[in-house]
C-alpha positions, 0 to 999 in steps of 0.5 A: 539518120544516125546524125539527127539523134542526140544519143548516137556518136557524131564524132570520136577521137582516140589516143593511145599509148603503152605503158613503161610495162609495156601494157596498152592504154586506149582512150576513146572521146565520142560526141553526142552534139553535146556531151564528150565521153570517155571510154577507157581499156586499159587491157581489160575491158572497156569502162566509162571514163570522164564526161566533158560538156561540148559538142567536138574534142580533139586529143594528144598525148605524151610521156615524159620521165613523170609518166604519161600526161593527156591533153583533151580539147573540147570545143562547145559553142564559140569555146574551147577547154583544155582538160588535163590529164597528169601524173601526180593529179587525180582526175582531169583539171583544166588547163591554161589553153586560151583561144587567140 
């Protein structure tokens, strides 16, 4: 079964949002049981993004008048990160996201 290989997908999340050009980004997070990748198309082609330690990942986001900021929640173990993306900020960094 696809579920019983590390290298395949066991689960995915995805964003998306259209740019003040009006042009479309798509983020895509797939597991393999331990490492979340992104995939990114931002109109023209897909292309490898980040990769993040964890084995589930959840996602949001939303624009303000600085731009386009993303959330990504990646939970491993009995932990959960907050990664963020931001305008004016090169990369993901972590966030201030603390489990109760």
């Amino acid at each position: 079964m696809p579920g019983d290989n590390p290298n395949f997908p066991i689960a995915t999340c995805a964003t998306s949002w259209f740019d003040s050009s009006h042009a479309l980004h798509i983020r895509v997070y797939s597991s393999d049981g331990y490492t979340i990748s992104e995939r990114c198309n931002d109109g023209n082609g897909w292309v490898a993004g980040a990769s993040f330690p964890g084995s589930q990942a959840s996602v949001t986001t939303w624009a303000d008048s600085a731009g386009q900021h993303l959330r990504l929640y990646v939970t491993g173990g009995d932990t959960t990160v907050e990664y963020c993306a931001d305008p004016g900020t090169s990369g993901w960094t972590k966030g201030s996201y603390t489990q109760p």
